[in-house]
C-alpha positions in Angstrom: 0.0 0.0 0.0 1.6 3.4 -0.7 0.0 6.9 -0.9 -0.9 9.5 1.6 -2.7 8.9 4.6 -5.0 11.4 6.5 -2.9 13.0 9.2 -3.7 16.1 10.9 -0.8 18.6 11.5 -2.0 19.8 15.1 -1.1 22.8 15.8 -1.5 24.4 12.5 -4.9 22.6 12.1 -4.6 21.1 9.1 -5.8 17.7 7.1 -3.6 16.3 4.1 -5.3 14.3 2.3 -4.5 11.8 -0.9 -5.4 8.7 -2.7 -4.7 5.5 -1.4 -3.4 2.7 -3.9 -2.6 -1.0 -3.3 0.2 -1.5 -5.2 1.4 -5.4 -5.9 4.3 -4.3 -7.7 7.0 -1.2 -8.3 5.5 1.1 -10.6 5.1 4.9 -11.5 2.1 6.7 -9.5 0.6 9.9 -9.5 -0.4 10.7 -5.9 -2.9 13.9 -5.8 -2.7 15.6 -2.8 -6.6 16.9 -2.7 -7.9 19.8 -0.6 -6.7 20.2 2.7 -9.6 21.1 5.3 -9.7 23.2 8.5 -7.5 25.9 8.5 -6.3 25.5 4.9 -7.8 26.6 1.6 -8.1 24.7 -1.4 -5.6 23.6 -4.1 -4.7 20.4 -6.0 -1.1 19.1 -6.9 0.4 15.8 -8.3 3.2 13.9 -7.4 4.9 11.3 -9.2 6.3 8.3 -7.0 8.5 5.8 -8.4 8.7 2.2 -6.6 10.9 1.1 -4.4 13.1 4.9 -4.6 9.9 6.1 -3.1 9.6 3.5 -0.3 13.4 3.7 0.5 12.8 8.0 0.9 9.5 7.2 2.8 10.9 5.4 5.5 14.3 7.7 6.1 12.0 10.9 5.9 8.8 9.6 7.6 11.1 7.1 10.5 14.5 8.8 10.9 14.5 12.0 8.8 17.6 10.9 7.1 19.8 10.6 10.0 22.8 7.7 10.0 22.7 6.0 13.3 25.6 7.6 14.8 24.9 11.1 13.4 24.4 13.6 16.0 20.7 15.0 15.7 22.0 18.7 16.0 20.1 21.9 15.0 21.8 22.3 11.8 20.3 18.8 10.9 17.1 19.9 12.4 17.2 22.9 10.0 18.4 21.0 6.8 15.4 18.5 7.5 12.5 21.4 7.3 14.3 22.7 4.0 14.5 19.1 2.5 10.8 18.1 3.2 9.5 21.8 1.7 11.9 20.9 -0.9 10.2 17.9 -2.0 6.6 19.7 -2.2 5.1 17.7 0.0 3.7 20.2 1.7 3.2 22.6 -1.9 0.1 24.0 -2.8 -1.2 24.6 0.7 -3.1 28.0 1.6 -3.4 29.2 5.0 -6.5 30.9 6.1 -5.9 34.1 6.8 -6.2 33.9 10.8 -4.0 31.3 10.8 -1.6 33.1 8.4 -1.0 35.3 11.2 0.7 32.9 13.4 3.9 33.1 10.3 7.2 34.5 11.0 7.7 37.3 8.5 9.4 35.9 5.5 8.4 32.3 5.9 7.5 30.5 2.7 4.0 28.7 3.4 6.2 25.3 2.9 8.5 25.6 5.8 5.9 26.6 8.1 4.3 23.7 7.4 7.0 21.3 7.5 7.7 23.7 10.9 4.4 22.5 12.6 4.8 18.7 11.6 8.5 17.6 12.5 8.5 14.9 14.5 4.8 13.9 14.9 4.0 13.7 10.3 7.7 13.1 9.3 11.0 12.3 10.8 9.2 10.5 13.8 12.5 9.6 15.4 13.6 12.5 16.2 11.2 13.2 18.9 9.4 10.0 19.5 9.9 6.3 19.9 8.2 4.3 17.5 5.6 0.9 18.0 5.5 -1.2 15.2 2.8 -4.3 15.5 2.9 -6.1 11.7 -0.1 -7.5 10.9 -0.7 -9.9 7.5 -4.1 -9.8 5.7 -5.4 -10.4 2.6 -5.7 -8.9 -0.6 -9.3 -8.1 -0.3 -8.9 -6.8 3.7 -6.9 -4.5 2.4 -9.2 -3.1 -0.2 -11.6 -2.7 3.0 -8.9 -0.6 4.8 -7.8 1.1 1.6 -11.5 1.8 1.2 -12.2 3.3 4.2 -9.3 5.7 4.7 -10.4 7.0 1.2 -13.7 7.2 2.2 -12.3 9.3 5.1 -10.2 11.5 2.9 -12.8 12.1 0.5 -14.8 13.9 3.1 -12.6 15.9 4.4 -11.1 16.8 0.7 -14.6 17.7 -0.4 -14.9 20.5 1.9 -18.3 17.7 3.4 -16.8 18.0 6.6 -14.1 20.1 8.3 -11.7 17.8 10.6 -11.2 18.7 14.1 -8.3 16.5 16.3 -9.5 15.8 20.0 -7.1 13.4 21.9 -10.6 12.5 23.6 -12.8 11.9 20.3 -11.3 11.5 17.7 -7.3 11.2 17.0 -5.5 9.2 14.9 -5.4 6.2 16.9 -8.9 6.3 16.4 -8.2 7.0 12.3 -5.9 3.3 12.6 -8.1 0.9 14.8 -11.3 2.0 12.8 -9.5 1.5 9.2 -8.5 -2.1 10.6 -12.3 -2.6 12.1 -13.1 -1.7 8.1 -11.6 -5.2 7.4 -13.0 -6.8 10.6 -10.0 -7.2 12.2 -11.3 -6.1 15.5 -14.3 -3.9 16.6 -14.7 -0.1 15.6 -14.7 2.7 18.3 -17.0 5.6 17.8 -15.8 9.3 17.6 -17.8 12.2 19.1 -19.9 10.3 21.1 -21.1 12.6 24.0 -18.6 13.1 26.6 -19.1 10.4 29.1 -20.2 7.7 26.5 -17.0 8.4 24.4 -15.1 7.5 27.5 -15.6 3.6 26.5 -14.1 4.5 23.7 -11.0 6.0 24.2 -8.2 5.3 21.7 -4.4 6.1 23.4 -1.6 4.9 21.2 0.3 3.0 23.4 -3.0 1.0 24.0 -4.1 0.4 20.6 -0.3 -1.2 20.2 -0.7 -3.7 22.3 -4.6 -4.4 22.0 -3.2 -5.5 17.9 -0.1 -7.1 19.0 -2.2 -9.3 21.3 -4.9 -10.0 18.7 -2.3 -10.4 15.9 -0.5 -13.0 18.5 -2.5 -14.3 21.7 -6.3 -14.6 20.7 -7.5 -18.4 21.2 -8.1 -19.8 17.4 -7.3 -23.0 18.9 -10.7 -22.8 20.9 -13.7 -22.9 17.9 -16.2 -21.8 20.1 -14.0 -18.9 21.3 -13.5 -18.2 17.1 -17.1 -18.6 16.6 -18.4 -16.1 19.4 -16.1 -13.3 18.6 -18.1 -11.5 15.6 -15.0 -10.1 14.1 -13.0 -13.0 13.6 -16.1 -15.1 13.0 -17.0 -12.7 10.1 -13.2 -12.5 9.0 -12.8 -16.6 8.6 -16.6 -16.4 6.6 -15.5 -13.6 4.4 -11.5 -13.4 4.1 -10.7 -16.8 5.3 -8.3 -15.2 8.0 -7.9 -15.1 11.8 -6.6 -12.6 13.4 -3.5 -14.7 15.8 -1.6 -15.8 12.8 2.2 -16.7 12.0 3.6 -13.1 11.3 2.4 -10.7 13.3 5.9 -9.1 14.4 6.5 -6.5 17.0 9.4 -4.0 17.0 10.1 -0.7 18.7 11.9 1.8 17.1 13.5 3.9 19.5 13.7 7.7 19.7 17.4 9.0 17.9 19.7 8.5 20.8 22.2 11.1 19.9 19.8 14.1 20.1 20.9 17.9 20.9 16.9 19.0 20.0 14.6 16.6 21.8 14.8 15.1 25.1 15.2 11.6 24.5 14.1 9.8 27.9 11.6 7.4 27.2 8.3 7.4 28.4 5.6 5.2 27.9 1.9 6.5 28.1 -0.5 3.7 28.9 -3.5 3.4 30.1 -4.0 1.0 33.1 -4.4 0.1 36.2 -1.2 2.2 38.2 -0.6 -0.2 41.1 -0.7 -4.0 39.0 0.3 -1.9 35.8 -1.2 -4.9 33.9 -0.4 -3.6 30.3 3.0 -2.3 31.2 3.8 -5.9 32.1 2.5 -7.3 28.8 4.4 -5.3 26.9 7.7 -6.1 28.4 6.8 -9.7 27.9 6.8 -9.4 24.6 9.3 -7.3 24.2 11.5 -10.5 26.3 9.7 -13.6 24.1 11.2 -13.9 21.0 8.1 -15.5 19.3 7.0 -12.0 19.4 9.7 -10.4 17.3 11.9 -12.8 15.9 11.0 -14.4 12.2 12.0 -17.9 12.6 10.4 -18.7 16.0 7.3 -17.0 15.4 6.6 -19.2 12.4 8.2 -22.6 14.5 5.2 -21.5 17.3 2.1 -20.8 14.9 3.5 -24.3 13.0 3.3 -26.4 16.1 0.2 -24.6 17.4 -1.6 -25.6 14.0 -0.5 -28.8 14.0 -1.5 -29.6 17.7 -4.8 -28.2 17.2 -5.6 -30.5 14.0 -4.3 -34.0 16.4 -6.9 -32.5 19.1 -9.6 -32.1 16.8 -10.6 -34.8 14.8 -13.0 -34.1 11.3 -16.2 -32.5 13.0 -19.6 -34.0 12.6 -23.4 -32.9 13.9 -24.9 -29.2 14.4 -21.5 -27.7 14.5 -20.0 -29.8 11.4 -20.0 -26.7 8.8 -18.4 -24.0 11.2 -16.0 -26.3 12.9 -15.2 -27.7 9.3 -14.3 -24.4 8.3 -11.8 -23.3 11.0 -10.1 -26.8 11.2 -9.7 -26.6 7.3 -8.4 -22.8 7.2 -5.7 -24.3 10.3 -5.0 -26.8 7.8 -4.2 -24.6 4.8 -2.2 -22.3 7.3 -0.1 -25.1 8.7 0.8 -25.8 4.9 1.3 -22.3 4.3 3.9 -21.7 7.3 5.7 -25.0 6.5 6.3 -23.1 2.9 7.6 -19.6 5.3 9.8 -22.0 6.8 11.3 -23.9 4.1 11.6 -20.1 1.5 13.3 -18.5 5.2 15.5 -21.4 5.9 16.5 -20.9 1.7 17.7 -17.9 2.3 19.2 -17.4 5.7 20.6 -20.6 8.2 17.9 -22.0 10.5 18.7 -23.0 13.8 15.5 -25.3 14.3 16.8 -26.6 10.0 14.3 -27.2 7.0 10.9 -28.3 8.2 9.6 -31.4 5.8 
């Protein structure tokens, strides 16, 4: 998937908005970067992308902003950073309002204000933040259901329908992530802008929705069919995508904040929300930060084959009322117990395997 997503520049109040593409292969794109909403006026521009060039200059701009490991994050960096991202347009054909316009330092082209206001929350993350990463496999027609929803979402806001309006409380953009995965049933929606004490159930802090999908993408029961078959999401993900969310694949990392940093303050801090005396989450997190089943290629796949394989010796071929659904699950385990076998044997092909070739 490559384009631009909807992410709202806080402080100066403003949407960007673009076309989403699935793309299967390398290939030249045209990304339009429609009308940004709020504080900005109206104007259309085109970008063209070229494969993996463009995914190479995503991840050092939007991740580390171009910094080597061991460079020093100083301010002359910091500088050169703003110029480069104004310098590749991404922010071009923006208009501020005029009350917001107000809030420019004399001089200032519209670009590098811009890039000013989303340094190290739109682009070059690592500068100011650690990031979570939870990787989560789905299928080709999931992610038309994501893809269709976050276009959905940028349509609305690009046709001037509705103007968007960040609240940590109603609607941010953990919010924007765990509703674009509930798109393709992956888990259940939360609601924005419910009234106050409703939208309370349905708070949406980063740090939380990190480990809600690393523990669905890892730890749900799908060797317990009844547990499968009462949980409407995955129930309705086998039926319709033939896919569960606890599959082989679903890797963690953390990307932490750039270490050798003269602009931010780099000590880490983790905002969850939790209980404060058990700190329940907390401790999760640091488990799987410690099991390598969690992060580590090889031993992820060696745990989801011998958990598919145990549950097809326990459950034998189904018969009576429950014949069709269990038939389903235990044949989809089947099919992914072939398919990780096949991980296995193409990662063992290319790297050394300390477990060797499965059969």
């Amino acid at each position: 998937m490559r384009g631009l997503l909807p992410t709202p520049l806080r402080r100066a109040g403003v949407l960007l908005t673009g076309i989403l593409l699935a793309c299967t292969e390398p290939r030249e794109v045209e990304l339009p970067t429609l009308r940004p909403t709020s504080a900005y006026e109206s104007l259309q521009v085109h970008h063209g992308v070229a494969g993996g060039d463009a995914e190479r200059a995503v991840e050092l701009a939007v991740l580390v902003g171009n910094l080597a490991p061991d460079q020093v994050l100083d301010a002359g960096h910091y500088e050169a950073t703003l110029r480069h991202a104004a310098a590749l347009g991404l922010f071009r054909g923006i208009r501020i309002r005029e009350d917001e316009l107000a809030r420019r330092p004399a001089g200032m082209p519209v670009e590098e204000f811009v890039s000013r206001e989303a340094i190290g929350t739109d682009y070059a993350l690592r500068f100011a933040r650690s990031v979570l990463c939870a990787r989560l496999p789905v299928t080709a027609a999931m992610m038309e259901q994501i893809i269709g929803f976050l276009n959905g979402i940028n349509a609305e806001y690009a046709t001037g329908d509705a103007d968007y309006a960040w609240s940590g409380y109603h609607d941010n953009c953990a919010h924007l992530l765990r509703n674009a995965l509930a798109a393709a049933s992956i888990w259940r929606p939360k609601a924005v802008w419910e009234i106050k004490l409703r939208q309370i159930f349905h708070l949406a802090i980063p740090a939380n929705e990190f480990l809600a999908l690393a523990e669905r993408g890892n730890d749900f029961p799908i060797d317990q069919h009844w547990r499968v078959f009462l949980d409407d999401e995955a129930s309705t993900a086998l039926e319709e995508f033939g896919w569960l969310p606890t599959r082989d694949g679903a890797l963690l990392r953390v990307l932490p904040i750039h270490a050798q940093n003269e602009v931010f303050d780099t000590r880490y801090a983790l905002f969850v929300l939790e209980n404060p005396l058990r700190r329940p989450r907390t401790r999760q997190f640091a488990r799987m930060l410690e099991e390598p089943r969690y992060h580590d290629l090889e031993t992820n796949l060696r745990h989801f084959e011998t958990t598919y394989a145990q549950i097809l010796a326990e459950h034998s071929t189904p018969r009576g009322a429950e014949h069709d659904s269990r038939e389903r699950w235990r044949s989809y385990v089947a099919g992914e117990l072939e398919a990780v076998r096949e991980r296995l044997r193409r990662l063992c092909a290319e790297v050394p395997c300390a477990a060797g070739v499965p059969d």
